[in-house]
TIVO-2410 file (N, C-alpha, C; in nm, 3 decimals):
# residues 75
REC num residu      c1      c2      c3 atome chaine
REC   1      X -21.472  -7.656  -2.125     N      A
REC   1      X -21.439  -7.763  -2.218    CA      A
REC   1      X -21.408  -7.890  -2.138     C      A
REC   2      X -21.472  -8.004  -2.214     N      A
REC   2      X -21.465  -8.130  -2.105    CA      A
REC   2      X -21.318  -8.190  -2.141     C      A
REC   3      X -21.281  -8.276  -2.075     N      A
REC   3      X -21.155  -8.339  -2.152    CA      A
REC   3      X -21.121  -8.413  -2.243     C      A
REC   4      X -21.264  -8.486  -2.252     N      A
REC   4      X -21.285  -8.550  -2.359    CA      A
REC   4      X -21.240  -8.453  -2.487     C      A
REC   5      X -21.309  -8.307  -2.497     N      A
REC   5      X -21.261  -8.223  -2.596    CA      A
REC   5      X -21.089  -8.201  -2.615     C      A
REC   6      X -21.088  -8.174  -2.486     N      A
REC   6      X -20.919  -8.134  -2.463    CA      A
REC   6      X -20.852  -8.226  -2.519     C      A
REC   7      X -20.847  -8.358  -2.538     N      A
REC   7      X -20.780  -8.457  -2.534    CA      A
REC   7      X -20.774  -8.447  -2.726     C      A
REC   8      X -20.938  -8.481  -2.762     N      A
REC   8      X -20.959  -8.492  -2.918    CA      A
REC   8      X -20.842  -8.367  -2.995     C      A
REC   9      X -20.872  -8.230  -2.926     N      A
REC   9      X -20.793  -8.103  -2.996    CA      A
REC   9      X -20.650  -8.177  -2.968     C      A
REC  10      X -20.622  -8.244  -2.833     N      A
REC  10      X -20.484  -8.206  -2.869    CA      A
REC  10      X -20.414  -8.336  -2.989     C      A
REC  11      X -20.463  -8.444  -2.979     N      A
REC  11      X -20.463  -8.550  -3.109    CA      A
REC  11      X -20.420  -8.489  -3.180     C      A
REC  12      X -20.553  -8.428  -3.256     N      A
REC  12      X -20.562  -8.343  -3.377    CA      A
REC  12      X -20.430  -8.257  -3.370     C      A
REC  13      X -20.371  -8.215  -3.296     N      A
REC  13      X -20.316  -8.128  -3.336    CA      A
REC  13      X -20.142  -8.156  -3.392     C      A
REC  14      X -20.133  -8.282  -3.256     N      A
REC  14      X -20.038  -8.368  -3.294    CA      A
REC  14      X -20.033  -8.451  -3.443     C      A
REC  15      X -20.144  -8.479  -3.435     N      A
REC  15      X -20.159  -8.542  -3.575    CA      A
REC  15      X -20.153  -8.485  -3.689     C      A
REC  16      X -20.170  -8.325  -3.671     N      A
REC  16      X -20.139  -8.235  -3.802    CA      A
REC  16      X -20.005  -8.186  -3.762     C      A
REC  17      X -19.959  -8.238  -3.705     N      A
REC  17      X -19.793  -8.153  -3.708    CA      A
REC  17      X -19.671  -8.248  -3.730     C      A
REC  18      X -19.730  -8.433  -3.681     N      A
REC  18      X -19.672  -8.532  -3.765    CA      A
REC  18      X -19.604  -8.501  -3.925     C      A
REC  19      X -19.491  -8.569  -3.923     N      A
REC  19      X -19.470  -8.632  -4.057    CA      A
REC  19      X -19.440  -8.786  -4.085     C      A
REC  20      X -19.481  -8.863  -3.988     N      A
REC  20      X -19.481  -8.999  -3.958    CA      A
REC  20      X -19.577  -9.068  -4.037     C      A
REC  21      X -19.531  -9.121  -4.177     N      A
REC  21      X -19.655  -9.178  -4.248    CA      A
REC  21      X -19.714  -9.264  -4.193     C      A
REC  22      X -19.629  -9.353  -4.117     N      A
REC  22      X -19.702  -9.510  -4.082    CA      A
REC  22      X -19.775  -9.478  -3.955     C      A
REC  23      X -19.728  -9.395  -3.913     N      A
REC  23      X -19.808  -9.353  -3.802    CA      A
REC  23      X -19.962  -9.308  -3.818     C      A
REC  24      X -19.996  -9.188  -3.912     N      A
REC  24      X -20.113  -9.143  -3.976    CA      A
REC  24      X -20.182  -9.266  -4.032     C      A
REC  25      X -20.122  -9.377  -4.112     N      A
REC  25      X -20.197  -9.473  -4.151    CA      A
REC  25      X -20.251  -9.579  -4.040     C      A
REC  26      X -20.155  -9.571  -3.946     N      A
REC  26      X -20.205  -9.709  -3.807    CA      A
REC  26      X -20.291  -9.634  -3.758     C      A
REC  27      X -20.309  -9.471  -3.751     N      A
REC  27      X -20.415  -9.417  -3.686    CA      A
REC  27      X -20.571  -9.421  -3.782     C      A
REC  28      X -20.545  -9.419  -3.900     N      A
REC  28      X -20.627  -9.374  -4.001    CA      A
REC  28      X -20.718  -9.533  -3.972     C      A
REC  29      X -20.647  -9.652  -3.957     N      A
REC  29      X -20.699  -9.820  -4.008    CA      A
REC  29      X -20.784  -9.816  -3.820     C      A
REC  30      X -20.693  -9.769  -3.745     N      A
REC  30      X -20.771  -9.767  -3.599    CA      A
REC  30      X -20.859  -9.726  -3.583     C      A
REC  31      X -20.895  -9.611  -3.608     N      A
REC  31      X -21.066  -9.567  -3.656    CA      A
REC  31      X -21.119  -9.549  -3.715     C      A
REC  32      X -21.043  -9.659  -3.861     N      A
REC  32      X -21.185  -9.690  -3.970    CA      A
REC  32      X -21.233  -9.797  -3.921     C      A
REC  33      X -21.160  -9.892  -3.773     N      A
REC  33      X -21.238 -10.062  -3.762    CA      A
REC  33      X -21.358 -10.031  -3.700     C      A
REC  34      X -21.421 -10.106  -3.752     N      A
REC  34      X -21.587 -10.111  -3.709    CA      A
REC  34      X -21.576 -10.250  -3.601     C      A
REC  35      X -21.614 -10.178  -3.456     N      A
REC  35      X -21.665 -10.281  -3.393    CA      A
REC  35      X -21.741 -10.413  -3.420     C      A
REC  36      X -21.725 -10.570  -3.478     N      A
REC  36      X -21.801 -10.598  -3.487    CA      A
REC  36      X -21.918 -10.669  -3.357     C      A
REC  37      X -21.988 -10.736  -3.363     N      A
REC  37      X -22.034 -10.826  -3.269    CA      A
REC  37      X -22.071 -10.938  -3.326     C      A
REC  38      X -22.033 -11.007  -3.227     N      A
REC  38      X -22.017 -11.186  -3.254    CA      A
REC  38      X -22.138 -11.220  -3.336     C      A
REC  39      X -22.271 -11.193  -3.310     N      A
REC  39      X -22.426 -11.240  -3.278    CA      A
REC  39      X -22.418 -11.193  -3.476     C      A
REC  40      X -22.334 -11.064  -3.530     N      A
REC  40      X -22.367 -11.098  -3.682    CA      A
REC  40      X -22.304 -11.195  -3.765     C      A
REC  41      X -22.166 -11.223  -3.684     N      A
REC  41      X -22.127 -11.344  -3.764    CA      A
REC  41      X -22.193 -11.504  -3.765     C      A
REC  42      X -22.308 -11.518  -3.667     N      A
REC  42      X -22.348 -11.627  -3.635    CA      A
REC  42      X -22.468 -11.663  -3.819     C      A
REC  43      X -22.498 -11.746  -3.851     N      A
REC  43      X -22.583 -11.794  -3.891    CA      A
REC  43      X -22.716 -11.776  -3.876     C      A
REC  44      X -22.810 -11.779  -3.959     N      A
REC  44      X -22.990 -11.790  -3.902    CA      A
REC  44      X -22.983 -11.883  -3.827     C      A
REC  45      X -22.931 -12.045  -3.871     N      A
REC  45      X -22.982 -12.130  -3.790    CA      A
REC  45      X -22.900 -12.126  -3.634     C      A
REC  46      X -22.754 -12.074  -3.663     N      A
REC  46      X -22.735 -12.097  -3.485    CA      A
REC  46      X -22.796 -11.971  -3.449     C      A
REC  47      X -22.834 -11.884  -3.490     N      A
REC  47      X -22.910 -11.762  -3.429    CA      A
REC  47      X -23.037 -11.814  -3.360     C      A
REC  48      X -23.099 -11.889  -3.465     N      A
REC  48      X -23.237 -11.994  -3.401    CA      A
REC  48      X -23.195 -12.055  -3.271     C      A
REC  49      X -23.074 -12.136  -3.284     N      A
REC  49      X -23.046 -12.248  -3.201    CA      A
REC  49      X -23.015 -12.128  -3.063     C      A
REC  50      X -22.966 -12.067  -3.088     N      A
REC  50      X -22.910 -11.997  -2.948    CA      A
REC  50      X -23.014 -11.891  -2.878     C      A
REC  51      X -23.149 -11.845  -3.000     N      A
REC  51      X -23.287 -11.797  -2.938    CA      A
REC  51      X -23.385 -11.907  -2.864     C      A
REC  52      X -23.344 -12.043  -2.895     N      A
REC  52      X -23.433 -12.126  -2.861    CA      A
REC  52      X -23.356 -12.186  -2.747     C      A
REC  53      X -23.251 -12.202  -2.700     N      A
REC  53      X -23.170 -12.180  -2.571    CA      A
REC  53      X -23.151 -12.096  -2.442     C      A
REC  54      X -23.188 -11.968  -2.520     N      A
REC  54      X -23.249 -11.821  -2.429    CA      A
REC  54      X -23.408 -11.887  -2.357     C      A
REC  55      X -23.487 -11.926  -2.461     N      A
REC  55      X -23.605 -11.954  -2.406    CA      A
REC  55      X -23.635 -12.050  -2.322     C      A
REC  56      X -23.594 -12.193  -2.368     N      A
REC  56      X -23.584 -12.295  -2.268    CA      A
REC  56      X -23.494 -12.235  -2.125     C      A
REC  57      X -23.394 -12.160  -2.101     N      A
REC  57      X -23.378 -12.092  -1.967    CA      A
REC  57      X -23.448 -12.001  -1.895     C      A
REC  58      X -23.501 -11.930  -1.956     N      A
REC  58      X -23.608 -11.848  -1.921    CA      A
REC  58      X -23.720 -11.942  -1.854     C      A
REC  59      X -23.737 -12.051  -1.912     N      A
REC  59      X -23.857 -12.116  -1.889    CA      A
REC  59      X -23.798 -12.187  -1.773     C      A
REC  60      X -23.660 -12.247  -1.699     N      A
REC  60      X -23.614 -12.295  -1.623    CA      A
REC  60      X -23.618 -12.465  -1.653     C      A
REC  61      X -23.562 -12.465  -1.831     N      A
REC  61      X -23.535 -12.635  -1.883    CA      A
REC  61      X -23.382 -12.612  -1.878     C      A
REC  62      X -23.320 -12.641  -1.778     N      A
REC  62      X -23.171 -12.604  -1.741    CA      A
REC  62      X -23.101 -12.753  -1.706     C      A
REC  63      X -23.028 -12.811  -1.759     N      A
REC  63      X -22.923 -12.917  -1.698    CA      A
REC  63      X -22.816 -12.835  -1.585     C      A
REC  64      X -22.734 -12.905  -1.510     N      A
REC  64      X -22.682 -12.823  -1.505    CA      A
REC  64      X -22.547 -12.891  -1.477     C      A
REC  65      X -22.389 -12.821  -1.506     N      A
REC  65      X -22.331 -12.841  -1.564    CA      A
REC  65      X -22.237 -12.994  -1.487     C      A
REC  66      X -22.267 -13.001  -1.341     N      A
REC  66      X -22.254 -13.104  -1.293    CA      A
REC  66      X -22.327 -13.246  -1.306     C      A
REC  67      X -22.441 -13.220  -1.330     N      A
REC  67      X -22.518 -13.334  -1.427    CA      A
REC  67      X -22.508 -13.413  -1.561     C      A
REC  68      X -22.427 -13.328  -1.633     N      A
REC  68      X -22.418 -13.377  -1.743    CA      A
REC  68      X -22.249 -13.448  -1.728     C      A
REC  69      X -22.160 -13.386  -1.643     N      A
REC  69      X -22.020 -13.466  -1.631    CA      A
REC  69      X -22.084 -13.599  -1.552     C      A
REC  70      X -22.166 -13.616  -1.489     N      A
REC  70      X -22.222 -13.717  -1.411    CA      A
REC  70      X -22.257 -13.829  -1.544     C      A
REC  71      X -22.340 -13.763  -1.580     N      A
REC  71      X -22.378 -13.858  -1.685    CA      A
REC  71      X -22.304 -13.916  -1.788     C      A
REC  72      X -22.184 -13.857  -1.814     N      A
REC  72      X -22.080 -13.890  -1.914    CA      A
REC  72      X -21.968 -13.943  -1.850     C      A
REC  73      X -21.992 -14.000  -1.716     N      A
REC  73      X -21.888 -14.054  -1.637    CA      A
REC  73      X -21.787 -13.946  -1.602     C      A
REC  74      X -21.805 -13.872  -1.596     N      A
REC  74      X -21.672 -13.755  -1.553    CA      A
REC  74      X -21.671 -13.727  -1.426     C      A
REC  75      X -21.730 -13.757  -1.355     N      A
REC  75      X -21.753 -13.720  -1.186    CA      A
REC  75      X -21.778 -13.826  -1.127     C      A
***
């Protein structure tokens, strides 16, 4: 048995021998959260804007980040 198992049984086991409601519920809300990722909260269009940003780098249309403080008087 890996430990990964060992570990899950012994949870479980703690967790059925609890009488700690708030406890069972902070565990219950902890692994109902669904990971999200950033990239679904984005929009189509910044999804566009940030695929069409991937590409122009790929392609090597890169400012780079000392150039542009140059240009805005910052350096």
């Amino acid at each position: 048995m890996d430990i990964i198992q060992l570990d899950r049984e012994e949870a479980m086991k703690m967790l059925q021998e609890t009488d700690d409601h708030s406890l069972i519920v902070k565990i219950k809300k902890m692994l109902a959260k669904k990971k999200k990722d950033w990239w679904d909260d984005l929009t189509e269009e910044q999804k566009k804007e940030l695929e069409l940003g991937f590409k122009e780098f790929e392609r090597g249309e890169v400012v780079s980040y000392e150039s542009i403080l140059q240009r805005h008087g910052l350096r």
